[in-house]
N, C-alpha and C positions, 0 to 999 in steps of 0.2 A: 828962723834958724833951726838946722835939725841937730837934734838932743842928742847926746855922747850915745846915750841906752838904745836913739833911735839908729843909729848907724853902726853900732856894735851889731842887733837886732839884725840886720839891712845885709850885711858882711857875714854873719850864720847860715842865715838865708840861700845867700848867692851862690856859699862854700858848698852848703848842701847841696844844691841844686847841682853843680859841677859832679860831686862825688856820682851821683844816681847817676847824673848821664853818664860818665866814666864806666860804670858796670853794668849797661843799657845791654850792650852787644852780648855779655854772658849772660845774663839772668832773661833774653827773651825764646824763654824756652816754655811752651804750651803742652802740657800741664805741668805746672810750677814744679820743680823736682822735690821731692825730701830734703835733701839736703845741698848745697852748692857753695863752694868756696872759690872768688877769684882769686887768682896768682898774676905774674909779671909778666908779660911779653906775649907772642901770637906765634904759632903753629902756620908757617910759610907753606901751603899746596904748592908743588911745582909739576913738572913734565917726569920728573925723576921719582915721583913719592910712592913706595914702595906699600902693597898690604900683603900683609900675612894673616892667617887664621890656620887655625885646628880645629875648624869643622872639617867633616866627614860626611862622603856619602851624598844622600840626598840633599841634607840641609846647607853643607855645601854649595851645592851647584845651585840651589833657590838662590841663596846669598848672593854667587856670584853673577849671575842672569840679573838678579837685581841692582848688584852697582853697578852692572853695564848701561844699566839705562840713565845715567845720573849725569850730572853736565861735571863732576868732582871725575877724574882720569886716575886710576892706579898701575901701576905695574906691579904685577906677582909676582908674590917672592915666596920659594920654599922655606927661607930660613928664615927668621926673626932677627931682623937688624937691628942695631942700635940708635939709630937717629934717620929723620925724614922717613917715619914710615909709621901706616895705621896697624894696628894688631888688634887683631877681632877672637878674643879668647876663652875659651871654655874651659870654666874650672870649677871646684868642689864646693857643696853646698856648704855655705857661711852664714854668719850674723848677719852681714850687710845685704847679703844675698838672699830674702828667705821667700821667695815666690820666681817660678820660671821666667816669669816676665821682668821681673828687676835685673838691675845694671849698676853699673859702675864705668864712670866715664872718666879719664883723668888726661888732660889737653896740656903739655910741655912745649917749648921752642921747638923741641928734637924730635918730640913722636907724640902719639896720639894711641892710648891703651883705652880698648873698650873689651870689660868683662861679663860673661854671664854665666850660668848655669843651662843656659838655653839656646836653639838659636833664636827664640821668640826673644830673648832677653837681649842680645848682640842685637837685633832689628831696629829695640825702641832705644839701643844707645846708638846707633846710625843718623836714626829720625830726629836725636838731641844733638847731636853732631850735625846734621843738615839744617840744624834748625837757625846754628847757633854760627855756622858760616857766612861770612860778610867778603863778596867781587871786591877784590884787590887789582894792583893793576895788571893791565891786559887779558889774558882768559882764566887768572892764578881766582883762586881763592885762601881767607884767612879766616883761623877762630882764633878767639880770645885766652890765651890759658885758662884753665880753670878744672875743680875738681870737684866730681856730679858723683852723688848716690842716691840712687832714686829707687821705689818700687809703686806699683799702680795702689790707689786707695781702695776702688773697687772693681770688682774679678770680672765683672760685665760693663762693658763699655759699649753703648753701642749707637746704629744711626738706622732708623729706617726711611725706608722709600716706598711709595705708596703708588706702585707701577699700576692698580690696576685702575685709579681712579685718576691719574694723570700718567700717562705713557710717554716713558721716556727711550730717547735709544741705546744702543749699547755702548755708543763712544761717550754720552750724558755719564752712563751708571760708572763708568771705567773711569771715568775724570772722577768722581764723588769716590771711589775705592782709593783712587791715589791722595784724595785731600785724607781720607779715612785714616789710613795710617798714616798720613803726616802727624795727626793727633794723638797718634796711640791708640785707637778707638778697634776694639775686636769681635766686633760682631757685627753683621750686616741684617740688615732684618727687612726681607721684600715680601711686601703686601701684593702677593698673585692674584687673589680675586675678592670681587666683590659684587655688589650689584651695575657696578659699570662696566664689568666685564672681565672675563676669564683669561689670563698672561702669561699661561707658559704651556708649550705644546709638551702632549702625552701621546707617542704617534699610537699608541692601542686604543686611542679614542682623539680623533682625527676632528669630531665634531664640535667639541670644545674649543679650538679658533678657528674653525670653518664659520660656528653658527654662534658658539658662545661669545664671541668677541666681538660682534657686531652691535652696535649703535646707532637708533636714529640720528641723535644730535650729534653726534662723534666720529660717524662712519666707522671702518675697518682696521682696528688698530693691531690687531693680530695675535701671537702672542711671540715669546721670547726665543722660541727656537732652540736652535741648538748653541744662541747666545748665553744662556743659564750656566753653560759648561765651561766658557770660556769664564765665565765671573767665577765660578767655584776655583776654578785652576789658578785664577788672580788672584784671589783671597789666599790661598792655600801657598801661595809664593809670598803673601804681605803679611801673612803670620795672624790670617783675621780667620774667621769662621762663617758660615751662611745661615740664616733660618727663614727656610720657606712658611709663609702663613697662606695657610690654602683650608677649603673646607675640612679638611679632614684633623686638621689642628684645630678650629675652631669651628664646630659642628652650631650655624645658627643662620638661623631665614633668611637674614642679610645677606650674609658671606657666600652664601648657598643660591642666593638668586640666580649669580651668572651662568649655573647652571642647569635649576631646576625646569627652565623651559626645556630645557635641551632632553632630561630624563620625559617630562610628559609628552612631549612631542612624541619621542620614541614611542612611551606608554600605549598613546592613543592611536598610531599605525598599530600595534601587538594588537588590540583590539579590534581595530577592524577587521586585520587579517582574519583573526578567530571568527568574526560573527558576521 
């Protein structure tokens, strides 16, 4: 027979357990925010859902290039309605506010208010907004009400990839830049060379993936082209940054190998020529 204390016990349990899942849909937001309050009811996407912002200018049009590519549909609005609609807004440096990159997210039945100081900071209330979106029915989506202030913990966030020791291609690096900023994450860090081989063309030195990029075991993997440009232009719309690691950042025999055939080779023609 089970004991009064054990079914009291059994019933706390169960309650809890209900509660957590209940705030599952708000609170699955990566990286945990600073601060987060659920509220009542859900934010209905429809065919009609209106956005407005007060960006300007470039950052602007990054924005809007950006949710064009999103499976969430808006229609612009010049004005700021009052209900069914996102507002992406730029406003004065605050206590809540106190880094370019923090936000303020606050999800009502009627509207959806996303604040920054930045457009970096409107970006990573997008990404919490996209995060925190659950397919309703037929092509609609819903979020949870709820009310986010968030700022990053620390100012470099970042992912690298180690192109020169496994080569990837440009639709690989461009899938990993879009998970990038799904995370917040603002800085890219591509390992160009190494001793397996020199990744990104300099055309005032042609010989660097003509000759440095070749491999016995690996054959011809080449280098990154005029691919490098297109990832800078991607980052710079996803509010991330690039760092090339190539010899000349990190001056050492390793790093240096993929190339230094390529100088002695040279070397050693200069000498013949002469003598």
């Amino acid at each position: 027979m089970i004991k009064p204390t054990m079914r009291i016990c059994t019933f706390l349990l169960a309650a809890g357990l209900m509660i957590a899942t209940a705030g599952m849909k708000a609170q699955s937001v990566i990286p945990i925010p600073l601060r987060m309050e659920q509220g009542s009811g859900t934010f209905q996407f429809s065919g009609e859902t209106l956005l407005y912002t007060n960006l300007k200018g470039k950052e602007k049009k990054m924005m809007m290039d950006y949710l064009e590519t999103l499976p969430i549909h808006f229609k612009s609005s010049k004005k700021q309605a009052k209900e069914n609609v996102v507002s992406l807004l730029i406003t004065k440096d605050n206590s809540q506010l106190p880094s370019p990159e923090s936000y303020t997210l606050e999800v009502t039945p009627r509207k959806i208010t996303v604040q920054a100081t930045s457009g970096a900071g409107l970006f990573y209330g997008v990404q919490t907004l996209l995060q925190m979106a659950q397919p309703a029915m037929g092509d609609t989506w819903s979020v949870q009400a709820t009310t986010i202030q968030d700022s990053p913990r620390f100012e470099y966030r970042g992912l690298m990839l180690d192109v020169s020791r496994h080569f990837r291609s440009k639709e690989f690096v461009k899938k990993q830049i879009d998970a990038l900023a799904y995370y917040k994450l603002n800085r890219l860090h591509l390992h160009l060379t190494d001793a397996a081989g020199w990744r990104i063309e300099i055309k005032k030195y042609p010989l660097l993936t003509e000759f440095a990029a070749w491999r016995k075991l690996t054959g011809k993997n080449g280098g990154m082209k005029g691919d490098v440009n297109i990832v800078v232009s991607m980052l710079r719309g996803l509010q991330a940054a690039i760092i090339h690691r190539m010899i000349f950042v990190n001056w050492s025999i390793m790093h240096a190998s993929a190339m230094l055939p390529l100088f002695l080779r040279s070397k050693c023609r200069l000498i013949q020529k002469r003598f």
